[in-house]
Each structure stands twice: as C-alpha cells, then as structure tokens.
C-alpha positions as CSV (number, residue, x, y, z in Angstrom):
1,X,-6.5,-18.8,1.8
2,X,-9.0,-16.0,1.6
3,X,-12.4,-17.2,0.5
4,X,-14.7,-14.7,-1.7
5,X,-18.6,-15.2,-1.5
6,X,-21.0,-14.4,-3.8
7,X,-25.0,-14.1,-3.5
8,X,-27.0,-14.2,-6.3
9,X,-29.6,-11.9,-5.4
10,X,-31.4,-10.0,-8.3
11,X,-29.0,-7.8,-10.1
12,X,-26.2,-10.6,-8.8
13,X,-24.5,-8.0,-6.4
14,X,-21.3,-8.7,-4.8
15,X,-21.8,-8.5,-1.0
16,X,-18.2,-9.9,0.3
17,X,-14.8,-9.0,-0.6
18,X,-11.6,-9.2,0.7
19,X,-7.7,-7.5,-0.4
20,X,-6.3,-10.6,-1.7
21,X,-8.3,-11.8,-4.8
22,X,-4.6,-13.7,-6.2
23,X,-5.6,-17.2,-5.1
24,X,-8.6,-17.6,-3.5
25,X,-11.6,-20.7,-3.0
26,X,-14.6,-19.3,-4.9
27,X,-18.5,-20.0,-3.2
28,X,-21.5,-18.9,-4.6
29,X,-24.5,-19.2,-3.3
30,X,-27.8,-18.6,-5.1
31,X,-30.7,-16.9,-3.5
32,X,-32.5,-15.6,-6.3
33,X,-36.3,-15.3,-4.9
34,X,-37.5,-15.5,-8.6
35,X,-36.0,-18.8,-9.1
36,X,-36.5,-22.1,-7.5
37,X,-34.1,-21.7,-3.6
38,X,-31.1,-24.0,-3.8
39,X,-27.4,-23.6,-2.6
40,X,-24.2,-24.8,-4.7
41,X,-20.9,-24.1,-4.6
42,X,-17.7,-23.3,-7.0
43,X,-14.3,-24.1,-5.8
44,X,-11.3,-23.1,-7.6
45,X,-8.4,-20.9,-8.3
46,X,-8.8,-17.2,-8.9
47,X,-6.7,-15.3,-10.7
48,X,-6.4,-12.4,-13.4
49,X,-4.1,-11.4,-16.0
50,X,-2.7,-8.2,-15.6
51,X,-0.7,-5.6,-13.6
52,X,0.4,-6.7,-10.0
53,X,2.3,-4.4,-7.4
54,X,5.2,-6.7,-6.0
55,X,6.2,-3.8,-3.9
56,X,5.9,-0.6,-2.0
57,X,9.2,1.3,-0.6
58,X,9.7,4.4,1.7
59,X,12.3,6.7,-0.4
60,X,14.8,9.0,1.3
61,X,14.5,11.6,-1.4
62,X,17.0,14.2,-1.8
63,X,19.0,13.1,0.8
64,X,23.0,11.8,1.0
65,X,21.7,8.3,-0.5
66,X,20.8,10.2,-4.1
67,X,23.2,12.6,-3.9
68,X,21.1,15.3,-3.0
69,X,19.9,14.9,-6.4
70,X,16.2,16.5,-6.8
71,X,13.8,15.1,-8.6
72,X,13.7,10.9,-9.9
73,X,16.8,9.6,-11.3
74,X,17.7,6.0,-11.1
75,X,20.0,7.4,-8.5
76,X,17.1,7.3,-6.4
77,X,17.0,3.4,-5.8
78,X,20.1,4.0,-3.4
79,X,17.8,5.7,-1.1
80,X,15.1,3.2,-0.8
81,X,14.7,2.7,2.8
82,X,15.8,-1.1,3.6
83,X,14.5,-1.7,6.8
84,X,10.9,0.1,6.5
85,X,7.7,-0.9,4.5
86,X,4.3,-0.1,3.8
87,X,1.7,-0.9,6.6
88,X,-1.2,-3.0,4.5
89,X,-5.0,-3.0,5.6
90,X,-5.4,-5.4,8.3
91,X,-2.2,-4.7,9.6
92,X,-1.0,-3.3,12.4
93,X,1.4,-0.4,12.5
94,X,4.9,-0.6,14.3
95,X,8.1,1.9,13.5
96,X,8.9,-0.1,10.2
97,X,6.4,1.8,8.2
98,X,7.3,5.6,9.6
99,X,10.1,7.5,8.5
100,X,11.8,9.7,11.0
101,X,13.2,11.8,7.7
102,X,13.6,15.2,8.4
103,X,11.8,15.9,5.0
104,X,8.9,14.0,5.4
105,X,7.6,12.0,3.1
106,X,8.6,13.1,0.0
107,X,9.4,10.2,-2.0
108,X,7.4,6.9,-2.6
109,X,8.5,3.5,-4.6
110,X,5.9,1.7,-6.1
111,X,6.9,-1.4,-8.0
112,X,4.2,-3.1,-10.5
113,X,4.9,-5.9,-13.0
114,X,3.3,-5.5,-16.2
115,X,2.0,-2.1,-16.0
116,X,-0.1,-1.6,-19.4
117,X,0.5,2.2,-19.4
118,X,1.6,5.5,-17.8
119,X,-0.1,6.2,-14.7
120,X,-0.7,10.0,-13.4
121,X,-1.4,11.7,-10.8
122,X,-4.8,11.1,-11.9
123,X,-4.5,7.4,-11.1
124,X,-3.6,7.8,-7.4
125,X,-5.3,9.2,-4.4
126,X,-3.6,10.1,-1.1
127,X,-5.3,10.8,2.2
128,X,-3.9,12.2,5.5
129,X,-4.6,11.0,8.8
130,X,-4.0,9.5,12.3
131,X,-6.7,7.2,13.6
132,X,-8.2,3.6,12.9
133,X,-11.6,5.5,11.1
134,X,-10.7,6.7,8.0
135,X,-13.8,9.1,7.8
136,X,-12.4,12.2,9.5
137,X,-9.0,11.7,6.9
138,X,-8.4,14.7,4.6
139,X,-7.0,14.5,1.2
140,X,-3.5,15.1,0.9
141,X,-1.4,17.0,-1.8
142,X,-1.3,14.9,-5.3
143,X,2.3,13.6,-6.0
144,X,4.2,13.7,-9.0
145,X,4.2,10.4,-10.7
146,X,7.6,9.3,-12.5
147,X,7.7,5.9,-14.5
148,X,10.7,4.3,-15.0
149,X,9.8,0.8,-17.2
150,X,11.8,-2.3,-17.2
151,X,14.2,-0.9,-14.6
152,X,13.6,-2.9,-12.2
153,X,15.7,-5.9,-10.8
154,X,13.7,-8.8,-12.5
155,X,12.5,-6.3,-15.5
156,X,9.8,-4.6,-13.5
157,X,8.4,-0.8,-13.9
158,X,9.2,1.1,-11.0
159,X,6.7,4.3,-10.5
160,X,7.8,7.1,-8.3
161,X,5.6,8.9,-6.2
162,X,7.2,12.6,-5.3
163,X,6.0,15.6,-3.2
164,X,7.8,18.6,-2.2
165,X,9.8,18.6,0.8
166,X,8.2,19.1,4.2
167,X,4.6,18.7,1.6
168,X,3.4,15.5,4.1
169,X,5.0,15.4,7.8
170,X,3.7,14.3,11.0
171,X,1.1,11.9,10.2
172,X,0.1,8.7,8.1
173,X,-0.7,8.7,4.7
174,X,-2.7,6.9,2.6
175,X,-1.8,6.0,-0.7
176,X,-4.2,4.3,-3.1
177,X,-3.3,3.5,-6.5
178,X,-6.7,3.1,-8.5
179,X,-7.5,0.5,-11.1
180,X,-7.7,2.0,-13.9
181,X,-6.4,1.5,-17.7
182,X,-3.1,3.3,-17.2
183,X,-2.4,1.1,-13.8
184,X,-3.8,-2.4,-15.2
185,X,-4.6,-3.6,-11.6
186,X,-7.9,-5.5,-10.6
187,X,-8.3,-4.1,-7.7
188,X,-7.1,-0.6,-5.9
189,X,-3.6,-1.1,-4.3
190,X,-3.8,0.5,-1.0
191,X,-1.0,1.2,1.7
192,X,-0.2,3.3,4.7
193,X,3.3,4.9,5.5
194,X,4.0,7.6,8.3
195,X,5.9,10.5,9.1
196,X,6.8,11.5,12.9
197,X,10.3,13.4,12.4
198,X,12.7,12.4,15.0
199,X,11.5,9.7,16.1
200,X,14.2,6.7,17.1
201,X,12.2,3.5,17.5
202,X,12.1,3.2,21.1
203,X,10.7,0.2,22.0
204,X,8.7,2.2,24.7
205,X,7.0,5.1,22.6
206,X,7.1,3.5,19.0
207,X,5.6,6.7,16.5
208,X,5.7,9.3,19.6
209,X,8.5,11.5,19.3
210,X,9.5,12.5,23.1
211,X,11.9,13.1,25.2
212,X,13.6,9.8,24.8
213,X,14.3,10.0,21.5
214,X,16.2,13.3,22.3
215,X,18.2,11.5,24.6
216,X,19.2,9.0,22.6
217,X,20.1,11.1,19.3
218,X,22.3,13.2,22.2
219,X,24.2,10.4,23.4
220,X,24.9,9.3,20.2
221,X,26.3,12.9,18.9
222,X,29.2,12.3,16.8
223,X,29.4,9.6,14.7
224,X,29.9,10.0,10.9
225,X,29.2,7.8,7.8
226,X,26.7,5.9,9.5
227,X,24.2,3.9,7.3
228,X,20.8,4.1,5.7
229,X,19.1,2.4,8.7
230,X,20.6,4.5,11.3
231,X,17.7,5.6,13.1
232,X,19.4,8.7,14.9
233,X,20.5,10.0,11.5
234,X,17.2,12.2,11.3
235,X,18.4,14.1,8.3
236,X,20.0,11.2,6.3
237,X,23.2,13.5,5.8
238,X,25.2,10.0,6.4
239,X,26.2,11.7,10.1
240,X,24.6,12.1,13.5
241,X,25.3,15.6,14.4
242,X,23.9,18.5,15.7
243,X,21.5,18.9,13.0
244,X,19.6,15.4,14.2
245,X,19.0,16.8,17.8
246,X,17.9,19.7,16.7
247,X,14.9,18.4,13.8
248,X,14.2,15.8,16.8
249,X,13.9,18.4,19.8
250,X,11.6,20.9,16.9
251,X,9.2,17.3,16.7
252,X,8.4,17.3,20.3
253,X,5.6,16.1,20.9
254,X,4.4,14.6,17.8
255,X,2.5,11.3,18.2
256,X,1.1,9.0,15.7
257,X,-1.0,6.4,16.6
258,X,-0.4,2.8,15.5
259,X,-3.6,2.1,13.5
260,X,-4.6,-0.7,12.4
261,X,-6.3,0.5,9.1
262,X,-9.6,-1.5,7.6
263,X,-9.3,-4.1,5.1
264,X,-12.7,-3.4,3.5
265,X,-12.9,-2.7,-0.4
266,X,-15.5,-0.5,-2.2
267,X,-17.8,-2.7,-3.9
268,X,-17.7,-1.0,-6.9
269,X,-14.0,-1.8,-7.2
270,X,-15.0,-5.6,-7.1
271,X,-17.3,-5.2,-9.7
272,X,-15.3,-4.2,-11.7
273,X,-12.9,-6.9,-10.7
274,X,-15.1,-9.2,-11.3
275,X,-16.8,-8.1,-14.3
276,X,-13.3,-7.5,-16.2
277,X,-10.6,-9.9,-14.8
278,X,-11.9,-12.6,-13.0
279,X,-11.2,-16.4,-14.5
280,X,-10.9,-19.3,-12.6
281,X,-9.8,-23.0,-13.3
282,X,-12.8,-25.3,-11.6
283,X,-12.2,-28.1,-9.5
284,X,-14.1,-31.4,-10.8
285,X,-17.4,-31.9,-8.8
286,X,-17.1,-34.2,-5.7
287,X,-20.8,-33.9,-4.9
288,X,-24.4,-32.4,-6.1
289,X,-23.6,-29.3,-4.7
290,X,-20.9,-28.3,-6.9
291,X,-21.3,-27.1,-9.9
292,X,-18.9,-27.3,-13.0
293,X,-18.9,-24.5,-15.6
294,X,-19.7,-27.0,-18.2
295,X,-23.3,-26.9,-16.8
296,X,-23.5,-23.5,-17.6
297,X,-23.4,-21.3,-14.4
298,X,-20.7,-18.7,-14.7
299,X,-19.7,-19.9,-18.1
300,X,-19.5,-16.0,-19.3
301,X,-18.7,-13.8,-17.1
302,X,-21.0,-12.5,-14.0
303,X,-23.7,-9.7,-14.9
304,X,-23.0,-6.7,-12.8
C-alpha cells in the first residue's frame, strides 16, 4: 500500500507523491518552525470521488478487425489489441506494450468511469521518445479525441485517441491525460505504448526489429485468417503474406529501448489533488501520536 507524506512547512507544501493515491496510509508530519516542533501522524483510507481510468488499450485502427472502417465507430472495439497494454511509470517495458502495426500508432482506447464531461484534444498531451530521461522527449502530434459514453461493457465511457496513419511510428509515446474539468481525474493518467514496425517478439531482441524477425515472418509466409494476436501478421490484413515481409524488411533496424519510465508526479498536480478531492475515513487513535480529525487538524481541507 503506497504511503503519501506530508510536511507542514510554511505554506503546507506537498513534498512526496506517488501514482496511486486510490488507497493509501496517510502521515503527516508537522515541522512548522513558527509553531511549537512535534510529530503526529494520520492513518487512513484515501480516496476521491470522481473520474477513474479502468483501462488503456492499443487499437488496430483501420485495419481487417474494423473493417477498414476510418475514423471511430463502435466497430472499433473489435480491433483492440488483446494481448498488449500500456507500460505504466515504474514499469518496465517488454513486447506487450509495442505494436508491430504497419500503421503505427494510430488508435488509442482509453476507458474512464464516470467521466463528468467531453474531453479534447486540449485535455491530453503526448510526447515522443526512446530513453529512461524524459527531458530530451519531443511533443508529438495532438490526437483526435472521440467519446463514446456508457458504451462500455459495465456502462463505462470509452474515449478514443486517433492520429493519422504512419502520424507516430518507431518509437514510444507518451500519453497523458490531464486533470482537468472535462476529464474529472485527480490526478494526470499517464502511460507509455510503442511502435517498432515489424517487430515479432523474439525473446532475443524484444523492441529491435532485425534480422530475426525477417526470418521468422519468411518462414511463416502463407498462412491466411490468422488472428488478432498473430505477431507475423504486420499489417493486420488477417493473413501473413508478402506484404508482412516486406513492412518488416523496410523497419530494419529500428530499436526501441525497453524503458523503464519515472513514477514521479508534478507537484502541482497533487495540489490540486489534494486541495480538491482528497477525503479520508480516520482510523481511531491507538496512541498520542495520532491525531483524530475531531481535534481539528485537517478537519477542512489542506491550504495549498
């Protein structure tokens, strides 16, 4: 369970965060040097109200699975990618979060419960890049955002994330889906997913597209209606033919690198967390150094 700590210093910053704020232990500690020095501590369940992302899905976009359909129809569930997801910070990246697809990344599935609103484009920001230190990363082309409420399989909205094809190939992208009134969420959602056309999932080379992988999409040539997961089907035509060898062999050499992207989270973004959706149930005191909001302490919410 993820702890968040808190220092009361003189305008009360936050100086700790982590990405899960859902159920966490609470600890403050006061170190106010205008007030008399002493240490408590809060313990209890964190929580908010409001928009949560269940899930984050790779989309095949105009491929076989939709129909070749372009642009977001309900079609489009279809070609959600069963067998890849999105790399979270902390993680480590493997072949489950890139797509091989000929196309790139054109198509994102973000699923959110309760969404208050209609986010935008203006609500998400993507980044490009292939290293651990997100500082040299570039902003990538915004997507088109497509909501779809209530059509999801328990009732939740479902918000597509499109580019044009070929728009983001050959690296990792960064998708962050800001807190904001259209979105509803506490916190920024952020998630990697990657692009390295052709690449098969060698246990050797994972995200480096060599000469392996043109081996093994050659040996495989024919074999038709194959499914979603096939990794040799590069183009997601439902076949391994020619056409696979040939966006594989165009790919060589493209390597990503498995990153292990950073968990921190702007501070600002926990302010605001804090400041507009934190509420917690407090355990009963079990010593002097705990103590209950009935005292007082953190009975309204925390000045930012």
């Amino acid at each position: 369970m993820p702890v968040l700590c808190f220092e009361q210093l003189e305008r009360r910053e936050l100086l700790a965060a982590f990405s899960d704020l859902r159920t966490a232990t609470v600890v403050i500690e006061s170190n106010d040097p205008d007030t008399p020095v002493f240490t408590f501590a809060i313990q209890g369940t964190a929580t908010w109200d409001g928009a949560e992302v269940l899930g984050r899905k790779i989309v095949y976009g105009n491929s076989v699975w939709d129909g070749y359909t372009p642009g977001v129809t309900l079609d489009d569930l279809a070609a959600v990618a069963p067998d890849k997801a999105a790399l979270l910070p902390g993680e480590t990246a493997s072949f489950q979060n890139i797509s091989s697809y000929t196309r790139g990344l054109n198509e994102l599935l973000v699923i959110v419960d309760e969404l208050p609103g209609t986010p935008t484009a203006a609500d998400v920001v993507c980044r490009v890049g292939n290293q651990d230190d997100l500082s040299g990363w570039t902003a990538a082309p915004s997507p088109e955002v497509v909501v779809r409420p209530d059509c999801g399989d328990q009732g939740e909205d479902l918000v597509f994330l499109t580019w044009a094809d070929g728009a983001i190939r050959q690296t990792w992208l960064q998708v962050e889906i800001l807190a904001t009134e259209n979105t509803g969420l506490p916190v920024s959602d952020v998630f990697y997913v990657g692009s390295a056309i052709g690449e098969t999932g060698d246990a050797a080379t994972p995200g480096a597209v060599l000469a392996a992988d043109l081996a093994a999409i050659r040996d495989s040539i024919p074999r038709l209606r194959v499914g979603i997961e096939e990794a040799y089907d590069i183009d997601r035509s439902g076949h391994v033919l020619t056409p696979d060898l040939i966006a594989c062999r165009d790919s060589i050499p493209t390597v990503l690198e498995l990153i292990t992207p950073p968990t921190t989270v702007p501070r600002e973004v926990w302010t605001r967390a804090l400041s507009e959706y934190l509420t917690a149930e407090w355990a009963e005191p079990d010593d002097d150094r705990i103590l209950p909001r009935s005292e007082g302490w953190m009975a309204e919410p925390l000045e930012v």
